[in-house]
C-alpha positions in Angstrom: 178.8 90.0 -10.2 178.2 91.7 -6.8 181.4 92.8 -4.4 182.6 95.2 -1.9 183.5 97.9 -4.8 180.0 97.7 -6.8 178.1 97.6 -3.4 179.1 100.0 -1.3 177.8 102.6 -3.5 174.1 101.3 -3.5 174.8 100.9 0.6 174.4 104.9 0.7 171.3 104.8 -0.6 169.9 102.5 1.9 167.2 103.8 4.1 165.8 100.8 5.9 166.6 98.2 7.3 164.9 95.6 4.4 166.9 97.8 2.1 170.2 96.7 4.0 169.2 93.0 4.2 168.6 92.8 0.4 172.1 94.0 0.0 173.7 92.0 2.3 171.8 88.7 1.0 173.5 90.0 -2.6 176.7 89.9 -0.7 176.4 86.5 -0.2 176.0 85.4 -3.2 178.8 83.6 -5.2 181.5 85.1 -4.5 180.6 85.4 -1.2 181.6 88.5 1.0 180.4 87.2 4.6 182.2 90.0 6.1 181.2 93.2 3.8 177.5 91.0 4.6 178.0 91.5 8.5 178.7 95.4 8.1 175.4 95.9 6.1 173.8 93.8 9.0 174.8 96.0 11.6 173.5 98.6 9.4 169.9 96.8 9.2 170.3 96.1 13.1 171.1 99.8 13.7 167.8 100.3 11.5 165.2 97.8 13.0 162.0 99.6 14.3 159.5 96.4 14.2 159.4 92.9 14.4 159.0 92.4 10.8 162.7 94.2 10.6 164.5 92.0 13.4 163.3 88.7 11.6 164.7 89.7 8.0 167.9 90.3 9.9 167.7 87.2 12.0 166.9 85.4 9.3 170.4 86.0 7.5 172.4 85.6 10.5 171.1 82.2 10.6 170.8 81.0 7.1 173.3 83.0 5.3 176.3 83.5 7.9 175.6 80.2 9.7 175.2 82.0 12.8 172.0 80.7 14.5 173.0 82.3 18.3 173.1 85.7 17.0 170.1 85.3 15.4 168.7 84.2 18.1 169.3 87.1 20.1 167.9 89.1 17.4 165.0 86.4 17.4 164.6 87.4 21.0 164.5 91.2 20.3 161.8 90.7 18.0 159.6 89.0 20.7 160.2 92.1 22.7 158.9 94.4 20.4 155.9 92.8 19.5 152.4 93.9 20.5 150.3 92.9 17.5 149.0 89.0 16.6 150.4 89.3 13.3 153.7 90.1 14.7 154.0 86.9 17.0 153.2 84.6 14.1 155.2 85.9 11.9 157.8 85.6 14.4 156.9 81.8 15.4 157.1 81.2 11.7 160.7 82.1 11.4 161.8 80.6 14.7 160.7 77.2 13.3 161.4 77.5 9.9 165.0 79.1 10.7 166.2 77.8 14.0 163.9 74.4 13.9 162.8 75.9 17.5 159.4 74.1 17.9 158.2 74.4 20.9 159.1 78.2 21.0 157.2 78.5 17.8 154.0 76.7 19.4 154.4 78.8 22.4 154.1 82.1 19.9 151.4 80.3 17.9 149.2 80.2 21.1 150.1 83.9 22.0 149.0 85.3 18.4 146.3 83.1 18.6 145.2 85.2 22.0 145.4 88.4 20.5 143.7 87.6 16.6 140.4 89.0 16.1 141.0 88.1 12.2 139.4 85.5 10.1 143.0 85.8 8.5 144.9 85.3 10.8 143.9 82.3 12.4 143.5 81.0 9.0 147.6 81.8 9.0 148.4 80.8 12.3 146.8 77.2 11.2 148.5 76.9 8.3 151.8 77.6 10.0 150.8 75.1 13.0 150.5 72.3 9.8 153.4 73.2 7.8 155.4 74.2 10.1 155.2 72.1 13.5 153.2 69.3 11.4 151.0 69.5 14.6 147.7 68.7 13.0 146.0 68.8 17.0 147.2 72.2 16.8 145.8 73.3 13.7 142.5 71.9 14.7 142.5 73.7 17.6 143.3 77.3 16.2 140.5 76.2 13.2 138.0 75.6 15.9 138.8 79.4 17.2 138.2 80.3 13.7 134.5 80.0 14.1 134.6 83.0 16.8 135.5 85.4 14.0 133.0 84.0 11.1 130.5 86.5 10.5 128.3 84.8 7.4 128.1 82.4 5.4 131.4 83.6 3.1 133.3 83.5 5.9 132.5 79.9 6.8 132.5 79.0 3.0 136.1 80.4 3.0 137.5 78.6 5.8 136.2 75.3 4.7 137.6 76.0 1.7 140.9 76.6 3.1 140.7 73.5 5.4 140.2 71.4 2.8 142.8 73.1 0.4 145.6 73.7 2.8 144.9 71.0 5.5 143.4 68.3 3.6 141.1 67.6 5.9 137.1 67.4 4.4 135.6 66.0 8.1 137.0 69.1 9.8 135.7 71.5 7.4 132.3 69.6 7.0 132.2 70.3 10.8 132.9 73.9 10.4 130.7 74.4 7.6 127.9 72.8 9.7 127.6 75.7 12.5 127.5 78.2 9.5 123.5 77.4 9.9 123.2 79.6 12.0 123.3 82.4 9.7 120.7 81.2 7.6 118.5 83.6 8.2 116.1 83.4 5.7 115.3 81.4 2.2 117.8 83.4 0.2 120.5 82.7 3.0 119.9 79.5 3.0 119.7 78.6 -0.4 123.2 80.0 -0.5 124.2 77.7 2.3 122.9 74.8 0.6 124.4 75.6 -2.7 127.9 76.1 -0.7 127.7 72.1 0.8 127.5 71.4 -3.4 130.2 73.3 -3.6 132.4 72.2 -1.0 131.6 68.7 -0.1 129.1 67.1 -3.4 126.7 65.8 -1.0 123.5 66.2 -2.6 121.6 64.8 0.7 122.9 67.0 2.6 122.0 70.0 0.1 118.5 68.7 -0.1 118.1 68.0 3.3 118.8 71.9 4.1 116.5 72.8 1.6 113.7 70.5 3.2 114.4 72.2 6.5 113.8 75.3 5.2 110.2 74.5 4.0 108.9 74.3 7.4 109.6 77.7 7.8 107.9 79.4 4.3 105.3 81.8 5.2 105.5 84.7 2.4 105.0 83.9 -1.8 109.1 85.0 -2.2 109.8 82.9 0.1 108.3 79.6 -1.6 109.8 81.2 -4.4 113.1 81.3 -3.6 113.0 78.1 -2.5 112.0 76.9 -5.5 114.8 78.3 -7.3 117.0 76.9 -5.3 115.2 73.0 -5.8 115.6 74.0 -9.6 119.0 75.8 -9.7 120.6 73.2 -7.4 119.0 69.8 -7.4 117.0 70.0 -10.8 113.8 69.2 -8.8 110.7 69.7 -11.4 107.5 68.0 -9.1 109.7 69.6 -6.0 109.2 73.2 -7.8 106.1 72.6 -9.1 104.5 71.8 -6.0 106.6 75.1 -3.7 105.0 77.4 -6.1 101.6 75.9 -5.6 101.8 76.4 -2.3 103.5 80.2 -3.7 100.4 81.3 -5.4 98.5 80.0 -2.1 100.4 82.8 -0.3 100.3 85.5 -3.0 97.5 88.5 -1.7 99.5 91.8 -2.6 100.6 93.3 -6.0 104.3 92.7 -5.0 103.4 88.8 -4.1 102.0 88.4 -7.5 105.0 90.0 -9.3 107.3 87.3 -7.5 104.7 84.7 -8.0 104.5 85.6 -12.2 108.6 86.1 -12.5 108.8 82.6 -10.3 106.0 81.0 -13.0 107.6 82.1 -16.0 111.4 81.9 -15.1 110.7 78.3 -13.1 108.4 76.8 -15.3 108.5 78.7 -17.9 104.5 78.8 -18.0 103.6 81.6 -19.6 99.6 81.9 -19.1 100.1 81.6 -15.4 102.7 84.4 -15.2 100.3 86.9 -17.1 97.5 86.0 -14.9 99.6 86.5 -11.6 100.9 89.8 -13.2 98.1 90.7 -14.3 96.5 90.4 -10.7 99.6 92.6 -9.5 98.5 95.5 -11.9 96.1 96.9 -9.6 98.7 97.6 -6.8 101.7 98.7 -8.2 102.0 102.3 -7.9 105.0 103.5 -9.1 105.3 104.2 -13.0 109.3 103.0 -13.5 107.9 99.2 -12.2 105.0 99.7 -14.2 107.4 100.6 -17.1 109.9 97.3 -16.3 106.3 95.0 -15.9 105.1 96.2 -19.2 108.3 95.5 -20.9 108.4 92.3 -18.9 105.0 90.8 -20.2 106.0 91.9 -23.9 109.4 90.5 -24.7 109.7 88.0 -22.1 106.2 86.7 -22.2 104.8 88.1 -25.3 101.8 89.1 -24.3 101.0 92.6 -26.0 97.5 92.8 -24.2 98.4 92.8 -20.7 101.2 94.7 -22.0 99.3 96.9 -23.7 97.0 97.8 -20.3 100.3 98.0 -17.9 102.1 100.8 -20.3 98.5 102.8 -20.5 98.8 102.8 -16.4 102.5 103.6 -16.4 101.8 106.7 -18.5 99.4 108.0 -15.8 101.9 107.4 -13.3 105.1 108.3 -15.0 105.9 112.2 -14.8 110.0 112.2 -16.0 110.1 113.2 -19.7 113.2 110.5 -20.2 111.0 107.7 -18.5 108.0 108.8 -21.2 109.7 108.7 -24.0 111.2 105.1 -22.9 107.8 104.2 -22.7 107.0 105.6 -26.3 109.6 103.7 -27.7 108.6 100.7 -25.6 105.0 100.7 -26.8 106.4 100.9 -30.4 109.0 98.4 -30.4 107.6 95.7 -28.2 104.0 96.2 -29.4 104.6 97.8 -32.7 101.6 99.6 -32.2 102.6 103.1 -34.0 99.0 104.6 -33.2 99.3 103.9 -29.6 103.0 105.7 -29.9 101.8 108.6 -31.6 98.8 108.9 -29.2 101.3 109.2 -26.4 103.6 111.5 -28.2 100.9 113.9 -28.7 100.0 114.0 -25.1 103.5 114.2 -23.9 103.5 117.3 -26.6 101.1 119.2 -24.2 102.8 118.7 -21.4 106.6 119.5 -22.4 107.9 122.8 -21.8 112.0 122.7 -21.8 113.6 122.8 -25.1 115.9 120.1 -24.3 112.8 117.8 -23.5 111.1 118.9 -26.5 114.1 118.1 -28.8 114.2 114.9 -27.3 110.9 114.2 -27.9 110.9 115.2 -31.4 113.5 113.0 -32.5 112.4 109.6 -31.2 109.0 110.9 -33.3 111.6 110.7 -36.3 113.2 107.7 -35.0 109.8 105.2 -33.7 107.5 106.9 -36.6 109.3 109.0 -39.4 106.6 111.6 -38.9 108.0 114.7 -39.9 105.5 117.0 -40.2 104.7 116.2 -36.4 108.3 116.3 -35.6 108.4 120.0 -37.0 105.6 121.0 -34.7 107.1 120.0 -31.9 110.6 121.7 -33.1 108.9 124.9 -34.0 107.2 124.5 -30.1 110.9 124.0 -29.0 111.9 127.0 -30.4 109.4 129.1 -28.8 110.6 128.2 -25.6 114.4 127.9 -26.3 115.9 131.1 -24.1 119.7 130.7 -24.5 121.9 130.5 -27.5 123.2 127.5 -27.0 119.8 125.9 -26.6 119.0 127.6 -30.2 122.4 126.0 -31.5 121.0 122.4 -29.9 117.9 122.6 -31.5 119.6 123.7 -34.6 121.8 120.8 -35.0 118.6 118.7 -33.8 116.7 119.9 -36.6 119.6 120.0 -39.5 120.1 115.9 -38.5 116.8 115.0 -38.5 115.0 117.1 -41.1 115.7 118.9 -44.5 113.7 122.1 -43.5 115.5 125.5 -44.7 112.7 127.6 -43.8 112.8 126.2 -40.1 116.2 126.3 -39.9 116.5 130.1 -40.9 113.6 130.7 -38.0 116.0 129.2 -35.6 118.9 131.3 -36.8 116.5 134.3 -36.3 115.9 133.9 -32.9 119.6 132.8 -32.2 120.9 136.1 -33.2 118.8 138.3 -30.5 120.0 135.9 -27.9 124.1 135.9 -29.6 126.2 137.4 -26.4 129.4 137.5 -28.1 131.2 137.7 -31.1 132.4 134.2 -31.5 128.2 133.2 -31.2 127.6 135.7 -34.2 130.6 133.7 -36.3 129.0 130.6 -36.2 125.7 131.7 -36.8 127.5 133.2 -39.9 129.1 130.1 -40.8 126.1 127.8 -40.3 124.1 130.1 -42.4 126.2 130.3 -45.3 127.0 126.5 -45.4 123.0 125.8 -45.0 121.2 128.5 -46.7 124.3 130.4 -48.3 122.3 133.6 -47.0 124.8 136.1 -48.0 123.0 138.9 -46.9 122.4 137.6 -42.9 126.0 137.4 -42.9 127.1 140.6 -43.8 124.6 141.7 -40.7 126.2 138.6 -38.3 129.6 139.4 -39.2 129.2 143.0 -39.3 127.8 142.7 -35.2 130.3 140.6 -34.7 133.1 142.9 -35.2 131.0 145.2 -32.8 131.5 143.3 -29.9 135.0 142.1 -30.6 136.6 141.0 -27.1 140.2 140.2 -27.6 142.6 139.4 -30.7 141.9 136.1 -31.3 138.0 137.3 -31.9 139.0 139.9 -34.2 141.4 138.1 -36.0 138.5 135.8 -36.4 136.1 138.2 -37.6 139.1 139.3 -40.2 138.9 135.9 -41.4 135.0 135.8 -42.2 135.2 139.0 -43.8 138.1 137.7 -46.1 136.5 134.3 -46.5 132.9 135.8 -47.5 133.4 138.8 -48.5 136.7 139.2 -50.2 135.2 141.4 -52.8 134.3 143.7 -50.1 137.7 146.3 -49.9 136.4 148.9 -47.3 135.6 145.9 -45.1 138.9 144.4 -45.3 140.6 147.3 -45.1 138.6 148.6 -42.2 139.4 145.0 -40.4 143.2 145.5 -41.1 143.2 148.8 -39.6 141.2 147.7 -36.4 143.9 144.9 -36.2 146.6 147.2 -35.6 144.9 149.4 -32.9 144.2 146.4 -30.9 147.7 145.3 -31.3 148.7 148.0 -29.9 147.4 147.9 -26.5 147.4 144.2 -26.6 149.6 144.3 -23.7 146.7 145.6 -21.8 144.1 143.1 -23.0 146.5 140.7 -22.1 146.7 141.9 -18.7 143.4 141.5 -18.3 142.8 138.3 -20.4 145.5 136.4 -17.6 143.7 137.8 -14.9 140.3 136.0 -16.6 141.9 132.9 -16.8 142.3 132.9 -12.9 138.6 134.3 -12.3 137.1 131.7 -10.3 134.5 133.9 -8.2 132.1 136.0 -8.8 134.0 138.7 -7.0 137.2 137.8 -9.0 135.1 138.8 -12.4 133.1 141.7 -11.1 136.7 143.8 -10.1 138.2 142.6 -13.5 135.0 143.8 -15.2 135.2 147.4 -13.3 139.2 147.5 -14.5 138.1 146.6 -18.3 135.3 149.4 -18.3 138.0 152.1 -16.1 140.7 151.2 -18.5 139.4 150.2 -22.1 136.1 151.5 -21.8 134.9 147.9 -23.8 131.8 147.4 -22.9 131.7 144.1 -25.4 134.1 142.6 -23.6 132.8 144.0 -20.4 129.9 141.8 -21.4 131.9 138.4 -21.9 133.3 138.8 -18.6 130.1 139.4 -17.0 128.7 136.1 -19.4 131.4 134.2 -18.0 130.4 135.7 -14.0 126.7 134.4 -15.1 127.6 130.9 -16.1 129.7 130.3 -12.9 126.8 131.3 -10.5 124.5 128.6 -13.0 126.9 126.2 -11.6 126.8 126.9 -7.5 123.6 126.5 -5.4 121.5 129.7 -5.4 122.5 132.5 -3.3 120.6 135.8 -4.1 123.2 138.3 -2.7 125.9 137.2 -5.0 123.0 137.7 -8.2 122.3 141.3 -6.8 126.1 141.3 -6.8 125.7 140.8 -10.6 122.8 142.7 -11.7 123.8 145.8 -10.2 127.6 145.0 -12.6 125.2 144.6 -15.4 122.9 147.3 -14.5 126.5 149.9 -13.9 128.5 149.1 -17.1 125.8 147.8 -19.6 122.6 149.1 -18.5 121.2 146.0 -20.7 117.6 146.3 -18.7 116.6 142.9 -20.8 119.4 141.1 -19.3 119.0 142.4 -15.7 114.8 141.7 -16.0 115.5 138.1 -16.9 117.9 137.8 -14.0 115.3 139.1 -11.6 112.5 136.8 -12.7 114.5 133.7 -12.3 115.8 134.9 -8.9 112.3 135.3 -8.2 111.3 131.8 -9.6 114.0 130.0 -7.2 112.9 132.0 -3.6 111.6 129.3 -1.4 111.0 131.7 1.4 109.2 135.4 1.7 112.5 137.0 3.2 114.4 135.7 -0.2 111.5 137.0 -2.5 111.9 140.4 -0.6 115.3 140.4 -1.0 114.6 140.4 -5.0 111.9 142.7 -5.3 113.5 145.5 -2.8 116.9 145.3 -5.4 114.4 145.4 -8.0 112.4 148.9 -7.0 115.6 150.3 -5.0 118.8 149.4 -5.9 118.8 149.7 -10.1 118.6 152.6 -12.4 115.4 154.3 -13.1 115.4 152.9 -16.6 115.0 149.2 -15.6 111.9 150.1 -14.3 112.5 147.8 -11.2 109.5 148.6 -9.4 106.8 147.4 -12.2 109.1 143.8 -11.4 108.4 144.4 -7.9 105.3 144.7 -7.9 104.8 141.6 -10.0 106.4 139.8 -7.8 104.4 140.9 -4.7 101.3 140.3 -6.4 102.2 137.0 -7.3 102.9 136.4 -4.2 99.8 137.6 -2.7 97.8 135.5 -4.9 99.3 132.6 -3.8 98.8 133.6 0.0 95.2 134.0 -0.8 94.9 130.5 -2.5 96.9 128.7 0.3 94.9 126.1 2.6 96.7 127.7 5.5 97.6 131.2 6.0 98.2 133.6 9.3 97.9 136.8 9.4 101.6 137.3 9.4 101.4 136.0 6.0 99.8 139.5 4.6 101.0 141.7 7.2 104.9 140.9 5.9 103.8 141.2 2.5 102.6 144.5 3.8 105.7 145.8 5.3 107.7 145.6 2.2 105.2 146.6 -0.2 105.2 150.2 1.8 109.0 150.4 1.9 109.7 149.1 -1.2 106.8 150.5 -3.7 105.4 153.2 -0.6 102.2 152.1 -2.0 100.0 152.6 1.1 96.3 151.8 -0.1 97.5 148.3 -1.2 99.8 148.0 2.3 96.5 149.0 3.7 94.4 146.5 2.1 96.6 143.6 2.9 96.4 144.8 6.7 92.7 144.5 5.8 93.1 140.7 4.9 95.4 140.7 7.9 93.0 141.9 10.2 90.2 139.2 9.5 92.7 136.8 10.3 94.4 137.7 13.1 92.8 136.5 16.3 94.9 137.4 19.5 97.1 140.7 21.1 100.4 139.8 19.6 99.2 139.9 15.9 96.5 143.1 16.8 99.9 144.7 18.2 101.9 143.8 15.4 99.3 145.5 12.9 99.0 148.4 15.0 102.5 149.0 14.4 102.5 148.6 11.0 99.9 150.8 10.5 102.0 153.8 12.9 105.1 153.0 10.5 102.6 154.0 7.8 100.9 157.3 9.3 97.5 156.0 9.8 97.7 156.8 13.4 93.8 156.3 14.1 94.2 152.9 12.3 96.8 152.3 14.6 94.7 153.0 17.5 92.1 151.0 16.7 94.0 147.7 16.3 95.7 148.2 19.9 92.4 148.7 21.1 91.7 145.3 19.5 94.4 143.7 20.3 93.4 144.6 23.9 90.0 143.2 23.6 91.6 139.8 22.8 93.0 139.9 26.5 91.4 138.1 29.4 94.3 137.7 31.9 96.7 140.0 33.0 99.5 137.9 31.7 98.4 138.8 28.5 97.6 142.7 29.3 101.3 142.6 30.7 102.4 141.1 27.4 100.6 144.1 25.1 101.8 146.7 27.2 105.5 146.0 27.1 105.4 144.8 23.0 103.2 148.3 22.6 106.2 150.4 24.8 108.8 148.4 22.5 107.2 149.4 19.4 107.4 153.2 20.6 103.5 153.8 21.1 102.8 156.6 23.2 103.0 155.9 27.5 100.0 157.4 27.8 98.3 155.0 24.7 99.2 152.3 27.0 98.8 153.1 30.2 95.0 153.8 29.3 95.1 150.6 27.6 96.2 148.6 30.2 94.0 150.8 33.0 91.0 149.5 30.7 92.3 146.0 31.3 92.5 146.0 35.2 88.6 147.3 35.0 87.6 144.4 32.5 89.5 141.7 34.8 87.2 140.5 37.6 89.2 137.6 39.5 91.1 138.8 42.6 94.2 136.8 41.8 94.1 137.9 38.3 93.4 142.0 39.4 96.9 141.2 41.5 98.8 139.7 38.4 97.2 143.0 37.0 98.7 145.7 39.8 102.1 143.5 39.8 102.1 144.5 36.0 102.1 147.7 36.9 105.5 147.6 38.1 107.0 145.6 35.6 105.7 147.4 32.9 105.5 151.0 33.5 107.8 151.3 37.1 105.0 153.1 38.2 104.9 152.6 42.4 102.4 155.7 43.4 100.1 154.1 40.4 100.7 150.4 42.3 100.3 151.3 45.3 96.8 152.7 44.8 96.3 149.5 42.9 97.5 147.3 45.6 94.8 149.1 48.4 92.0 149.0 46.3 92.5 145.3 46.0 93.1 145.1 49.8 89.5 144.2 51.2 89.2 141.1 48.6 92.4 139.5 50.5 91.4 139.3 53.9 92.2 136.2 55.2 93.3 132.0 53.8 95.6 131.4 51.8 94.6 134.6 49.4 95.8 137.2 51.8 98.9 135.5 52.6 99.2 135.6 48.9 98.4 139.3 48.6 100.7 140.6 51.9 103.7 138.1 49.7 102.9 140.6 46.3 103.0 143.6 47.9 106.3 142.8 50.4 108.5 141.7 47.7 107.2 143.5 44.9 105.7 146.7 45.5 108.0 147.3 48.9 110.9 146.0 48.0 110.3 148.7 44.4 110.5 151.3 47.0 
């Protein structure tokens, strides 16, 4: 039971003003506290921000303290504050429901119905206008505004749905419904539209009628066939159907026309020789393998026919390239065909093509699964593990291998190659424990255990190498003793390796691992753990997009504290392999020959890589000169290997064609000493001119690249003798001044050219160049 004493507590924690009309509509109830009621009001009054607020408060003025001129005022208050259409229903709502105040209720109706935009809303406003005014004129007129905010065919299937639901009025919504034609688009549209009068109103005339209509305006096989469907779907029309996709296969010219023609044949009429035939004529068209795929699997479980299946998956599996997509059309072939010969045919050439481990694995186990072939199935694995280059690929084709096949000696192949590619100590353990539960190889795991104790990273690793040792080798006492011993050292500066194992939990950058790494090699001196740090720092850059500055980041950690050259080569190569641009490829084969320890042998990488890349130059359809000129560049500074630089300038050369790749050779041959080769390709680069523009443009790129003034003043002399138009020889003596600043030199230039501008337009010209640019230089 609710009073003053059990309220007032709960009043504290009002915040709003609903929460204050809630308490005060409890304070009403029997026994009634009108007055403790009031006071919350205020509070809810003092609280009111929107409409929404003013009418909850109104509300219980009027109904629950019988005191309908307060609430009016508060009624009033709301209307002042409202902006929104939402807001003046609502409010028009209450007034009638509340104060029985009609006409001020219509006169908010009309207002919200101004501002609405909303399907929902005037949907609202005309349910109010019904319920509350019972003013069906009303309603019919805020309906009719209704068809302003239909946008499709929902929308008018909604609000004939709600006419007829809330208004009871079918001839209204049947008018509605009517201008929803408009949006029938298409066949598909207005199928829908049809199917909605069904829906709505049962009239089966009308329905067909649409449907009818719609004929007229066919052009396209889908089309026919969608209107057939709809004949089928909602009037159960057979000789209508039948007759639409007569006039469908009329239509159908194109592979994709067919495929709706066959799909309309079979799922319409369920005629199953006419579908293959129609698909059959779509086969030559369809280009794409996956709809080759879903045809083929079409035709053999829907239609059964395995020889035009048969044909459509041997064309999907020239189109088809995804190793997921072939092996779905392997196992296609052999469950909807059973034809295992096929199947194996298309595993073996799928064999051939396969490369990734993951794909191979794959690949062998639907072998095991569509054929139970396992001597092929170990072919493949053993081809799996040749390319396997991780341990956890190893332990994935491992468990591949151990659930599909009883195979020790393949298994203990596997392990083999695991254990060169184990990077930590845990990786050792479980090659230990898998080989002693499958091959109960003793001796491997003495050799896996002992490594893993070698490269024992934290407590929790030895502590687990203590473990094998007493689980396998209990008889061994030196061992265990040894273990025992090692245990207490590391406890001892556990604190340390703590340190640093809470600073790897919070390594989430590269540059977060490579400073813990340089503090574990400063402090510890434990490279092994050094190395499942930098593991970690690996992984995490597998994860981003590629970036080769933070890998050099990385090698050069690897190359500092492990010097594991292996490690760093592999690294380098698959840097390599991901460059999609020259200036990236240089970046990796300068760190390569510059930036890594003599033992890594960097440069042997870099020139791999720069003869790679040169091959592929020379078999490209398009190439510049710029192409082997960069190449040549870096393979001088990075390698100083000048007789190859030289011969790429070579292949340069017979490709370059005007000054501005002549200069640029020139001075890649100065930045490698051959001086007279240098000289030659300016001279070259000068023959290529024939305007002064372009003389003026050699000159100043030959001054920028530091040649010699008096190289290019004889250079560009030469030029001015070669040129033989007046207005070009002018260009020319103007040049001489933006170029080389020279006035005595432009001056001479300027009166020699004098006599060939006497008079027109030409000397006018001429008496211009020499005013405001030889002159005015003065």
């Amino acid at each position: 039971m609710a009073n003053r004493e059990t309220l007032e507590p709960r009043a504290a924690q009002c915040s709003s003003a609903e929460d204050y009309v809630a308490l005060a509509q409890e304070a009403l109830a029997d026994p009634a506290d009108p007055d403790y009621a009031r006071e919350l009001l205020t509070q809810a009054e003092m609280q009111c921000q929107f409409p929404a607020d003013y009418v909850r408060v109104a509300e219980v003025h009027a109904t629950g303290l019988g005191d309908p001129e307060y609430a009016r005022d508060l009624f009033q208050q709301a209307e002042e504050a409202c902006f929104e259409a939402k807001e003046f229903a609502l409010l028009g709502h209450s007034l009638a429901v509340t104060l029985a105040d009609h006409d001020k209720a219509r006169e908010l109706f009309t207002k919200a119905a101004e501002e609405s935009k909303e399907l929902a809303e005037f949907l609202t406003l005309a349910r109010y206008a019904k319920q509350d005014l019972n003013d069906d004129t009303l309603a019919k007129e805020l309906l009719a505004k209704v068809e302003g905010a239909c946008k499709g065919l929902d929308d008018f299937h909604k609000l004939a749905q709600t006419v007829i639901r809330e208004q009871n009025d079918p001839d209204t919504a049947r008018t509605l419904y009517k201008k929803a034609a408009r949006f029938c688009g298409d066949v598909a549209a207005t199928v829908t539209y049809a199917k909605g009068v069904l829906e709505l109103f049962e009239d089966r005339d009308w329905a067909r009628q649409i449907l009818d209509d719609a004929e007229t305006d066919c052009q396209f096989t889908k089309e026919f066939v969608e209107l057939a469907r709809g004949y089928k779907e909602l009037l159960d029309d057979a000789p209508k159907v039948t007759g639409l996709m007569e006039q469908a296969a009329e239509f159908a010219m194109t592979g994709e026309e067919n495929v709706e023609l066959a799909r309309g044949y079979w799922s319409l009429l369920q005629d199953k020789e006419a579908a293959s035939a129609a698909y059959e004529k779509a086969l030559g068209e369809i280009a794409t393998g996956s709809e080759l795929l879903g045809l083929a699997r079409t035709v053999a479980s829907e239609l059964g026919d395995t020889v035009l299946a048969k044909k459509v998956y041997e064309k999907a599996e020239g189109k088809l390239t995804n190793t997921a997509d072939l092996l779905k059309l392997a196992g296609s072939v052999c469950d909807d065909l059973r034809d295992k010969d096929l199947t194996a045919q298309i595993y073996q050439r799928l064999e051939t093509r396969l490369s990734s481990t993951a794909d191979l694995i794959s690949l062998a186990g639907e072998v095991m699964r569509t054929l139970g072939d396992q001597s092929r199935a170990v072919t493949i694995y053993r081809k799996a593990l040749d390319e396997a280059g991780d341990f956890q690929g190893y332990m994935k084709l491992l468990d591949s291998v151990q659930q599909q096949l009883s195979d020790p000696q393949l298994v203990r192949a596997i392990m083999e190659r695991a254990e060169q590619r184990a990077g930590s100590s845990t990786d050792l353990l479980e090659l230990a424990d898998r080989g002693m539960a499958s091959l109960n190889d003793r001796e491997s795991a003495i050799r896996l255990v002992g490594a893993a104790e070698e490269r024992v990273t934290s407590l929790e690793e030895l502590r687990a190498v203590a473990a094998a040792v007493q689980k396998y080798f209990a008889d061994d006492a030196a061992w265990n003793a040894r273990i025992v011993e090692k245990l207490q050292k590391r406890d001892a500066n556990q604190t340390i390796y703590e340190e640093f194992q809470k600073r790897e939990d919070g390594a989430d950058t590269l540059k977060k691992y490579l400073i813990l790494v340089d503090g574990v090699m400063a402090r510890l001196e434990d490279p092994y753990y050094a190395r499942k740090l930098l593991s970690s720092a690996a992984a995490l850059l597998q994860e981003q997009s590629f970036d080769f500055n933070r890998s050099r980041d990385l090698i050069l950690a690897i190359d500092r504290h492990l010097s594991d050259h292996a490690w760093i080569r592999r690294l380098l190569d698959q840097a390599a392999e991901q460059c999609t641009t020259f200036s990236c490829l240089h970046q990796v084969a300068h760190c390569a020959a510059r930036d890594l320890s003599a033992a890594t042998n960097g440069g042997e990488l870099a020139r791999r890589y720069y003869q790679d890349h040169e091959t592929a130059v020379d078999a490209a359809d398009t190439k510049s000169p710029y192409d082997y000129s960069k190449l040549a560049a870096v393979v001088q500074e990075d390698l100083t290997d000048t007789q190859w630089a030289a011969r790429l300038l070579d292949k340069a050369e017979s490709r370059a064609a005007d000054h501005f790749a002549f200069a640029h050779l020139g001075f890649l041959a100065m930045r490698m000493g051959d001086t007279g080769r240098a000289e030659q390709f300016y001279q070259k680069a000068a023959d290529t001119c024939d305007t002064a523009a372009a003389f003026v443009q050699l000159a100043m790129r030959l001054l920028s690249n530091q040649v010699s003034d008096e190289i290019v003043r004889q250079i560009y002399e030469a030029g001015g003798h070669r040129l033989q138009d007046p207005a070009q020889r002018l260009r020319w003596a103007e040049g001489i001044l933006d170029v080389f600043r020279d006035t005595v030199w432009a001056r001479a230039a300027y009166d020699a050219l004098a006599e060939q501008f006497t008079s027109g337009p030409e000397h006018a010209i001429y008496q211009a160049s020499r005013k405001f640019k030889l002159e005015r230089t003065l």
